[in-house]
C-alpha positions in Angstrom: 82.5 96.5 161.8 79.4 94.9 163.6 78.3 96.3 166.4 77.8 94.8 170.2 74.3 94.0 169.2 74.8 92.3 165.9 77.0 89.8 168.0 76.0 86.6 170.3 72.6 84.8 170.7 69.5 84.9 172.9 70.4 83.8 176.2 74.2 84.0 176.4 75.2 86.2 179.5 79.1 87.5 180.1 78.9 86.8 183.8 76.5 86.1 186.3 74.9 88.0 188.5 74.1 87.3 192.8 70.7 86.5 193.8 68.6 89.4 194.8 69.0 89.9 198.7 65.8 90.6 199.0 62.3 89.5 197.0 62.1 91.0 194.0 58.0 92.2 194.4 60.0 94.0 197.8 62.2 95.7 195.6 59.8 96.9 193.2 57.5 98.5 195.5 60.3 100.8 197.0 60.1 102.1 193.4 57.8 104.5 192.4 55.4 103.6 189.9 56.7 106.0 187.5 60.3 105.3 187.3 59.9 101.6 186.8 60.6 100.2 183.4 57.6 98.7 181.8 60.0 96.7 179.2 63.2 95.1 179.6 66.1 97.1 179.1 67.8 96.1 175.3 71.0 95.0 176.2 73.3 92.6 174.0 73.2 89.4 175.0 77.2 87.8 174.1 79.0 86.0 175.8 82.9 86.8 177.8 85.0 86.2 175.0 82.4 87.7 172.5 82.5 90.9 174.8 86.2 90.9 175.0 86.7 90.4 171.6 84.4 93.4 170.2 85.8 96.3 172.6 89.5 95.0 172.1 88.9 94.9 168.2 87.5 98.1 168.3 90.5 99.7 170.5 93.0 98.3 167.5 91.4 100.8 164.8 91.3 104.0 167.5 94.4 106.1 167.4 96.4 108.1 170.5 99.7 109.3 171.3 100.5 105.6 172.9 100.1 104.6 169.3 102.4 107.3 167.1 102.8 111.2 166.4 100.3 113.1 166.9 101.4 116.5 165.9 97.8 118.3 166.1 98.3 121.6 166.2 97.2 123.6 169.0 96.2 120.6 170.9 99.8 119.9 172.1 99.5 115.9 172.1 102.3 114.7 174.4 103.3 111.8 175.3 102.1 111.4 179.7 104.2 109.5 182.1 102.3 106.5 183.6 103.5 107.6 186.8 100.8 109.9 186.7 98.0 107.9 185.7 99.0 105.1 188.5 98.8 108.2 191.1 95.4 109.2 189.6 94.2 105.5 189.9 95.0 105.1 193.7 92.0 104.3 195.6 92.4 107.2 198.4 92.0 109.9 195.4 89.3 107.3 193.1 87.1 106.4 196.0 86.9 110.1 197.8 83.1 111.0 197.8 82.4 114.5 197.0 80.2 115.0 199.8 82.5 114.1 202.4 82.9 116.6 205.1 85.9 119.3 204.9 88.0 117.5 207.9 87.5 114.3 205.9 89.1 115.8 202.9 91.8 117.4 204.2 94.6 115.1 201.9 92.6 116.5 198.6 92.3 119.6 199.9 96.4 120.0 201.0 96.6 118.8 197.1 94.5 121.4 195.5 96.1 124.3 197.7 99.1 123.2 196.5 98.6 123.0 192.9 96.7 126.6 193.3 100.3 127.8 194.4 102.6 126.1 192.0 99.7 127.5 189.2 99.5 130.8 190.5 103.4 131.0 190.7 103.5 129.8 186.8 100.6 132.4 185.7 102.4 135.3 188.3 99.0 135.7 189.5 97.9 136.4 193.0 94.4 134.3 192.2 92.9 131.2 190.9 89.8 128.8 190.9 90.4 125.2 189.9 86.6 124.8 188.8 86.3 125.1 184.7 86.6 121.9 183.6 88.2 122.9 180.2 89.9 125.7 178.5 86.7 126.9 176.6 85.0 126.5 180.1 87.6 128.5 181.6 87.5 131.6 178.9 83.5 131.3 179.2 84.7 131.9 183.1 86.6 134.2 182.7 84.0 135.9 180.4 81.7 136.2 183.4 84.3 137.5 185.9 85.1 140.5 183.2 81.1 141.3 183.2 80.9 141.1 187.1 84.0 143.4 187.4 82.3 146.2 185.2 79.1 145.9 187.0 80.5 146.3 190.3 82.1 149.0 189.2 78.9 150.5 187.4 80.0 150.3 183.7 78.8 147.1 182.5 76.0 149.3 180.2 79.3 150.6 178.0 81.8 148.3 178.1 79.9 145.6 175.7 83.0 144.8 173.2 85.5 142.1 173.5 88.2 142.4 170.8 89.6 139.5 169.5 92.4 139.1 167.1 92.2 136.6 163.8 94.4 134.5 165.1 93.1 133.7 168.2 91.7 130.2 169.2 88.0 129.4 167.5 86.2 129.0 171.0 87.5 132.6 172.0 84.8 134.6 170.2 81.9 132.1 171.2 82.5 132.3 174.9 82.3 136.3 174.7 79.0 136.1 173.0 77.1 133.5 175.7 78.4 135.9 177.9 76.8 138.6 176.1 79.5 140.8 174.6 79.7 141.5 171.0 82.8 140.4 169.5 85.3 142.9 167.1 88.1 141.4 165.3 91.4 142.5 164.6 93.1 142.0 161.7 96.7 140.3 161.7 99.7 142.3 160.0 102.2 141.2 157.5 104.5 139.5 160.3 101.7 137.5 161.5 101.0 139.4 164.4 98.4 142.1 166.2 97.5 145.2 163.5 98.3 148.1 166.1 96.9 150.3 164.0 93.4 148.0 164.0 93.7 148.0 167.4 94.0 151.7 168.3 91.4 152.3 166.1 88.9 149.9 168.2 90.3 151.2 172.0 87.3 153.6 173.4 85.3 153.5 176.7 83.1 150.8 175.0 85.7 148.0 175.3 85.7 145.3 178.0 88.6 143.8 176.9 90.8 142.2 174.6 91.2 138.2 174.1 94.6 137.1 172.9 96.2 133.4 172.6 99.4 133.2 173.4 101.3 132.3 171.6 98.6 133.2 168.9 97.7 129.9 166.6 99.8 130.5 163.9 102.5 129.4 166.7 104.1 133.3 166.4 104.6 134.7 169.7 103.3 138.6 169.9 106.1 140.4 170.0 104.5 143.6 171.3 102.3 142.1 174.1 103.6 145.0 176.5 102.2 147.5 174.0 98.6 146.0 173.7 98.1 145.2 177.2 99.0 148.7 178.0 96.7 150.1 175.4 93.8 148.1 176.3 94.7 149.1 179.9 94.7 152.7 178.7 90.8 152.7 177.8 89.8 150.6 180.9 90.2 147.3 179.9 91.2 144.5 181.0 93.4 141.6 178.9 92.4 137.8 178.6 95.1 135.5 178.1 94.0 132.2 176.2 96.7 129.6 177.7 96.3 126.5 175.5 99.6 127.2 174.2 101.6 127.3 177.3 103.7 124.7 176.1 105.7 127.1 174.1 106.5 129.2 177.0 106.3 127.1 180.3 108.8 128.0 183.0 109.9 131.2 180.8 107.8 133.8 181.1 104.7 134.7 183.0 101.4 136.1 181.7 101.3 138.5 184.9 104.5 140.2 183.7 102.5 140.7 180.4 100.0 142.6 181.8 97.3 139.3 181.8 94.0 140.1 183.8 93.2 136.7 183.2 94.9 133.5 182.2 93.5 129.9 181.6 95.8 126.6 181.9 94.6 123.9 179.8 96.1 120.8 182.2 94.8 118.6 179.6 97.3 119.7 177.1 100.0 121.3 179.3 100.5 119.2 182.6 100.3 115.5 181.6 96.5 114.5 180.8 95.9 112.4 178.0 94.0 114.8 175.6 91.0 113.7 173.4 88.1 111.8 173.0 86.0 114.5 174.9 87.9 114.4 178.0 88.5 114.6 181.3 89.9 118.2 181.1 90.6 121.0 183.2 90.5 124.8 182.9 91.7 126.1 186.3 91.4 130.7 185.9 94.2 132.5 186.8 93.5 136.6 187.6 94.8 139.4 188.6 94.1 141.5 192.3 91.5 143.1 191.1 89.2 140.5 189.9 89.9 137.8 193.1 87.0 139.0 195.1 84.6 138.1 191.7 86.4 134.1 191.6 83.8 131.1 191.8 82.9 129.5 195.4 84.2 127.8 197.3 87.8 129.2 197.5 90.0 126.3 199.3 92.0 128.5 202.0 94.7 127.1 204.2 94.4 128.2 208.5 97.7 127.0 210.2 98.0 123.3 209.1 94.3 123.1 207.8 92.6 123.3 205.0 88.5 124.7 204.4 86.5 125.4 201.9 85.5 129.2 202.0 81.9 130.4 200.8 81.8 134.0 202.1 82.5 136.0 198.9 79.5 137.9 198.4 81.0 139.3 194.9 81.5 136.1 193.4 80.5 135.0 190.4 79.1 131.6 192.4 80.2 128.2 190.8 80.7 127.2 187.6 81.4 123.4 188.4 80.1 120.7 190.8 82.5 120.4 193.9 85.8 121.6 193.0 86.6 120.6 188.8 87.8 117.2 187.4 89.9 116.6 190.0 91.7 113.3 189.0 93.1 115.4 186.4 94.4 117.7 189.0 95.9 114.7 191.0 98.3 114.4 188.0 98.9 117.9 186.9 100.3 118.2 190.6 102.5 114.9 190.2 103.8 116.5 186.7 105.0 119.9 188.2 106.6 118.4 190.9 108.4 115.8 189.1 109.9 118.2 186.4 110.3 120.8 188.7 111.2 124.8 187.4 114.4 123.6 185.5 112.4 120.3 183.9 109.6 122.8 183.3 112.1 125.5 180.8 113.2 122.1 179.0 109.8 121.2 178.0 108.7 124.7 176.6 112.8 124.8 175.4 112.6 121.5 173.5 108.7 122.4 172.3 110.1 125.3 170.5 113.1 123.8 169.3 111.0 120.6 167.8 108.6 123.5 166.2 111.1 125.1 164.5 112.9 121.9 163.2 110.2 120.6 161.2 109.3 124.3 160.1 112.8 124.6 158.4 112.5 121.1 156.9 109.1 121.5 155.1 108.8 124.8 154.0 111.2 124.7 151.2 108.7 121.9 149.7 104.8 123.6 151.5 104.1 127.0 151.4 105.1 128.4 154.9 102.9 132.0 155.3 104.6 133.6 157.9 108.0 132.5 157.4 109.8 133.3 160.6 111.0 131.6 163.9 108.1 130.1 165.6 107.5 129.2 169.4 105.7 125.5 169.5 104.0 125.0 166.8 103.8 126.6 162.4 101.2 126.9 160.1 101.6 125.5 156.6 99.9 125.5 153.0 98.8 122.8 151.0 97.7 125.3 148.3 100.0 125.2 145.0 101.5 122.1 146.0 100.3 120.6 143.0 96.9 121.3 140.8 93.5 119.9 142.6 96.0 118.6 145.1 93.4 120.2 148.7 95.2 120.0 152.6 92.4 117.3 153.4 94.1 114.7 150.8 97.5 115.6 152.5 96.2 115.2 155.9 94.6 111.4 154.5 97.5 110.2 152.5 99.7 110.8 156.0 97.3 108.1 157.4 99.0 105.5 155.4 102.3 106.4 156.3 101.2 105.8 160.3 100.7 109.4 161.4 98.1 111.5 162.7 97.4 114.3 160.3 97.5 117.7 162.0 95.2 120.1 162.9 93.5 121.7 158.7 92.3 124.3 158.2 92.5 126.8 161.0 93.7 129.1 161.5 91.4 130.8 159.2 93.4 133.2 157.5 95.6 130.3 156.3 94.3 129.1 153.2 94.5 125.5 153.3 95.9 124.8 156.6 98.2 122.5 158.3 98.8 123.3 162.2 101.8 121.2 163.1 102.8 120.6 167.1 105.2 117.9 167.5 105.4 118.8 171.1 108.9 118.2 173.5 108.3 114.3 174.0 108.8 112.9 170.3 112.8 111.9 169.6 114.2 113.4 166.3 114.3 109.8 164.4 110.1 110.3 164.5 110.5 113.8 163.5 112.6 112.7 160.6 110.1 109.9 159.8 107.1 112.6 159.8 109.2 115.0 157.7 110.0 112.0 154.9 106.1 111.0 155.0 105.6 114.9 153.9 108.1 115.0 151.7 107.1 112.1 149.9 103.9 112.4 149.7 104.5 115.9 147.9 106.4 114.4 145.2 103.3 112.1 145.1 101.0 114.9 144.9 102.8 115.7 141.3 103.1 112.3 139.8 100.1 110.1 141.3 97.7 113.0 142.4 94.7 110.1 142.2 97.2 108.5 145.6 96.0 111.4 147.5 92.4 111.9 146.6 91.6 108.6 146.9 93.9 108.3 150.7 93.7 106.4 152.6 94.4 103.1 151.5 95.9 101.2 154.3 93.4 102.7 157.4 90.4 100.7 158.7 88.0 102.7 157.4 88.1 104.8 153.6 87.3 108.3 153.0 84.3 109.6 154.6 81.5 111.9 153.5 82.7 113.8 156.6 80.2 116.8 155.3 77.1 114.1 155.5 78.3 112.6 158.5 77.9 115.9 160.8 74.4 116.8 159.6 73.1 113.2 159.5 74.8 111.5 162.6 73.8 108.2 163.0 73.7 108.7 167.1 71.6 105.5 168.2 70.9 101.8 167.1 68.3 101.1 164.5 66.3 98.9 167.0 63.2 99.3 164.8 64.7 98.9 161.0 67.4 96.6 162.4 66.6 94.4 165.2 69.8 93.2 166.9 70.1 89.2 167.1 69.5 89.1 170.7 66.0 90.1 170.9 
């Protein structure tokens, strides 16, 4: 497809612009010398319907949960009520300047007090800052408030490991390393679970903590959670609680009665943000009494019937985000909670679970299935055997054809060929059916037209990809030089 520049002709202009208010030489001088452009910025020159045209084309070959299933695993792609995105798009919440003073703010303020509350009463946590502004932002966060907690306390020089099981989330390890502890894994057992034997074996006075996903990404929920955050308690640690996968427990159970120091919410995927395309997220930081003192600044506290913004926290970590997070996203996180409620919240993680296991029972008579047992939101299949040079990639591209998103390949890592599947609670069971028959079929495919999936897909806007050349050669600006557009 052409790009914006390889469209329209010298001259033509989508709208026009007012005359200058002032003389133009005027304007120029309040410049400074240095910041003035000494060439006209290159900018397409097309006309309305030209413009219209390219950016509505291209929105007819992108792909989001308004368009079909989307059943990427550990993403949790649910549908989100347009109620929500109307209450985001009202101009008292999209025209509030950040710098506005507190009395002001007070309406924005009352909101994120009470979305602290309603978070802090889903975590079971006494604290929480709304700053990260995504769930790998949030365990980075939460990295750093583990590092000031051992430093106030005069043991930071020891405790330098952060153990991290095999089946926890891929950004997990990263964030404990830019905060400067080295990572030990522990191995999962035969069930799919913590190795408790792995994990004794690594508990000394050297650890800092332990990182767990919960449910861990193979969609199994750790059955003895009580055990390892009381055995990581045992040496002195403390026990982060990755929270991407609330979905499978929302409303049901609460990371503080699991011994969680820490817990992240992922809004984005949890409380009805549309997730993707690089954002907006948000990665408010749930924590335990002992670590509230270290919590970013400012902390938004409530005084009779007002609201202010609270810097005095000499222990704090300081901030980790400009003003107070992505706070749009907040706006309809709030408006999600209270229109489920508690009861609408158990019938989202309820039906999550239930969706999960539906699809797991269908397809694992015809996929490998790994860890063959009941499953929380989402389950891990194989593509490996399924038939011979048959890879997960040309499963995940023949499912383009049949109108689905393919799921999350490849990860977990100790999956061999991976399929992450999380149909999430919004889909009805005729697309569930549909998505099961798509797999099915394209199994018996595999066996008697293997060439249909290595060659998938055939009906999508654009063919199979040299994906590997396409990461280390991105093509990231226009070719002004070897390609000059039309308009110049």
């Amino acid at each position: 497809m052409p790009t914006i520049f390889d469209r329209g002709q010298k001259g033509r202009r989508a709208l026009a612009l007012p005359e200058l208010s002032r003389p133009e030489e005027e304007i120029l001088r309040a410049i400074p010398a240095g910041m003035r452009r000494k060439n006209p910025p290159r900018l397409p020159e097309v006309s309305q319907p030209e413009l219209v045209r390219h950016y509505t084309a291209l929105a007819r070959l992108n792909y989001g949960v308004d368009t079909g299933f989307y059943p990427l695993g550990s993403c949790t792609m649910k549908y989100n009520p347009k109620l929500h995105e109307d209450l985001a798009r009202l101009p008292g919440f999209t025209d509030l300047h950040p710098l506005l003073p507190e009395e002001e703010i007070q309406g924005a303020l009352s909101l994120l007090w009470e979305l602290s509350e309603h978070l802090k009463g889903i975590a079971g946590m006494p604290g929480i800052t709304l700053q990260p502004a995504a769930g790998a932002h949030g365990e980075l966060t939460g990295m750093f408030l583990i590092k000031r907690y051992f430093e106030d306390r005069g043991e930071h020089l020891k405790r330098q490991k952060i153990l991290l099981p095999d089946s926890a989330h891929g950004t997990n390890p990263a964030s404990a390393a830019m905060a400067g502890f080295r990572v030990v894994s522990i191995p999962s057992d035969r069930r799919g679970m913590v190795d408790l034997a792995a994990l004794k074996e690594n508990l000394d006075e050297t650890v800092a903590g332990i990182m767990l996903t919960v449910p861990n990404t193979l969609g199994i929920f750790e059955e003895d959670i009580l055990e390892i955050t009381e055995l990581v308690h045992g040496v002195g640690g403390l026990c982060y609680f990755d929270g991407a996968n609330l979905n499978a427990f929302l409303g049901r159970a609460r990371p503080g009665d699991m011994g969680a120091d820490i817990f992240h919410f992922n809004l984005h995927k949890t409380f009805s943000t549309p997730h993707g395309g690089g954002g907006p997220g948000a990665g408010p930081l749930a924590v335990a009494e002992p670590l509230v003192p270290y919590l970013p600044v400012p902390e938004i506290v409530k005084e009779g019937e007002k609201f202010r913004l609270r810097y005095d926290k000499p222990k704090s970590i300081g901030r980790v985000h400009p003003y107070f997070g992505n706070f749009l996203v907040m706006v309809k996180a709030l408006a999600y909670i209270l229109t489920l409620g508690d009861e609408g919240m158990r019938e989202v993680s309820g039906a999550a679970v239930l969706a999960a296991n539906y699809l797991r029972v269908r397809l694992k008579t015809t996929y490998k299935l790994p860890y063959d047992r009941l499953c929380k939101h989402e389950f891990v299949l194989s593509g490996e055997g399924l038939a011979p040079g048959i890879r997960t990639l040309d499963i995940a591209k023949r499912l383009i054809d049949y109108g689905f998103h393919p799921p999350t390949i490849y990860f977990p890592l100790i999956v061999r060929e991976a399929l992450m599947i999380e149909p999430t609670e919004t889909e009805p069971k005729e697309v569930l059916d549909a998505f099961c028959e798509a797999m099915l079929k394209i199994a018996e495919e595999a066996r008697t037209n293997p060439e249909l999936l290595r060659e998938a897909p055939h009906r999508a806007p654009v063919r199979r990809l040299d994906e590997a050349r396409a990461v280390r050669q991105p093509i990231l600006r226009y070719p002004f030089l070897e390609n000059p557009p039309k308009t110049q």
